[in-house]
C-alpha positions in Angstrom: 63.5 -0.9 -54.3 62.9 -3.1 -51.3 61.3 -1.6 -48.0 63.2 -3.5 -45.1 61.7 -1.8 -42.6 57.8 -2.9 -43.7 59.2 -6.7 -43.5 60.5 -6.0 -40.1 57.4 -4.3 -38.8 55.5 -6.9 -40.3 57.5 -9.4 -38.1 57.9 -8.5 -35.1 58.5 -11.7 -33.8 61.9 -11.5 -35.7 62.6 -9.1 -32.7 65.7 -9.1 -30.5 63.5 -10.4 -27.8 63.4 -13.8 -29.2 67.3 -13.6 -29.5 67.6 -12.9 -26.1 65.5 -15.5 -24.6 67.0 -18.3 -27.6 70.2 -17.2 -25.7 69.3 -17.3 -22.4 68.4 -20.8 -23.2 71.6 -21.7 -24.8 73.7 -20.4 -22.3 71.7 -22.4 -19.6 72.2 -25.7 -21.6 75.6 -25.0 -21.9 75.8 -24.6 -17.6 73.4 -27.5 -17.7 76.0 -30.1 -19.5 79.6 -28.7 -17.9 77.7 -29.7 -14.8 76.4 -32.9 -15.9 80.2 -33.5 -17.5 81.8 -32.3 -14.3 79.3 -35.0 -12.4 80.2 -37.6 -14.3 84.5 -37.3 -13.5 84.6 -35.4 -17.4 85.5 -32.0 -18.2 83.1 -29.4 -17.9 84.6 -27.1 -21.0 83.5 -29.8 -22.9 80.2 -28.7 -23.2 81.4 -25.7 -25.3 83.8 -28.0 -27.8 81.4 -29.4 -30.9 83.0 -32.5 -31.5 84.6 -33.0 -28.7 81.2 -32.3 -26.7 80.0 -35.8 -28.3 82.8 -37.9 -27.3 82.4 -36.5 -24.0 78.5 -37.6 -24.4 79.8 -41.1 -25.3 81.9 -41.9 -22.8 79.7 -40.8 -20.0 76.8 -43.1 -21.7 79.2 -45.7 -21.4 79.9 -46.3 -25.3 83.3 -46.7 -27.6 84.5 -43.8 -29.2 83.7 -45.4 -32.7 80.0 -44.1 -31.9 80.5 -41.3 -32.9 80.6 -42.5 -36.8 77.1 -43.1 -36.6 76.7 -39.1 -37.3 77.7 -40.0 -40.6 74.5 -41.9 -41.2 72.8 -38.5 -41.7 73.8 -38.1 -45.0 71.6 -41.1 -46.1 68.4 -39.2 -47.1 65.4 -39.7 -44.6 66.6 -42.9 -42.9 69.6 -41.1 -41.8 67.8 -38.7 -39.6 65.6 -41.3 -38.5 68.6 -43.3 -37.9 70.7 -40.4 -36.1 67.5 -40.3 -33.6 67.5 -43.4 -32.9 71.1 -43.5 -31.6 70.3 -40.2 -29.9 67.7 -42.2 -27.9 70.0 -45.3 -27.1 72.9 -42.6 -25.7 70.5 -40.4 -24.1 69.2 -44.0 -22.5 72.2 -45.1 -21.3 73.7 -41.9 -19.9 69.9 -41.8 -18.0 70.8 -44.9 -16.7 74.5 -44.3 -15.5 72.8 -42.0 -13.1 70.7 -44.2 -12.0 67.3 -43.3 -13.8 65.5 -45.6 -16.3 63.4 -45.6 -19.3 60.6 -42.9 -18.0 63.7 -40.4 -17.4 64.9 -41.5 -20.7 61.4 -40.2 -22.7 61.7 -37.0 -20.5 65.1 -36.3 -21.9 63.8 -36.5 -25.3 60.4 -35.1 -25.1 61.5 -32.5 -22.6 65.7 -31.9 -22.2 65.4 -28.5 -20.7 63.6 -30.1 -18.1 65.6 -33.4 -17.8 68.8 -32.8 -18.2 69.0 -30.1 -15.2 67.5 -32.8 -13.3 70.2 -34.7 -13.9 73.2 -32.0 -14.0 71.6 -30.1 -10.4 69.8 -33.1 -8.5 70.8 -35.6 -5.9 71.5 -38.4 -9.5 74.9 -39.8 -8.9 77.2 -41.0 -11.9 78.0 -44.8 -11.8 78.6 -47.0 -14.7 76.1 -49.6 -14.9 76.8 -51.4 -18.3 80.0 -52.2 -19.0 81.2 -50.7 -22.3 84.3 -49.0 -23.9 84.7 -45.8 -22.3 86.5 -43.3 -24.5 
């Protein structure tokens, strides 16, 4: 018979401290985009909504609702994650820039979003629409 306790003993970092703290950080992300959503004229609840959370993303990066297709590229093996990335970085881009921040901010969002994106949601960044686009 299988010992369960050894295994947990023998990682504790399977504790419920890393729970905690994992969602600490969700919940703060969460906050983080109904700000940035309610900053940018969209609804905050949003944030909590899956699907509807990346619409939301779309139209405050300024792009047509039919964006949100390109999640379907990550069923083609390797290149589709590589793919999904890559639009990742263009929305992430252009949302960086309807508040008025370029490519630096941009690289911070990826490299760093817990950092970035409270910058964005709790600083002095102001939403305008720089490139014209299909909003949603």
């Amino acid at each position: 018979m299988y010992d369960y306790a050894e295994t947990a003993s023998a990682f504790p970092e399977f504790g419920i401290v890393p729970i905690i703290f994992s969602l600490a950080i969700c919940i703060f992300m969460i906050i983080t985009m109904w700000k940035l959503y309610l900053k940018a004229g969209q609804p905050g609840w949003a944030a909590i909504i899956p699907i509807f959370n990346f619409l939301v993303m779309l139209r405050v990066a300024g792009k047509p609702w039919w964006w949100i297709f390109g999640v379907l590229l990550g069923v083609i093996p390797v290149v589709g994650q590589i793919l999904i990335i890559v639009l990742m970085i263009f929305i992430w881009y252009n949302v960086a820039k309807n508040f008025g921040k370029g490519v630096g901010f941009t690289v911070g969002m990826i490299l760093l979003p817990i950092i970035f994106f409270p910058i964005l949601a709790f600083g002095k960044a102001e939403y305008k629409i720089v490139e014209k686009g299909q909003a949603v």
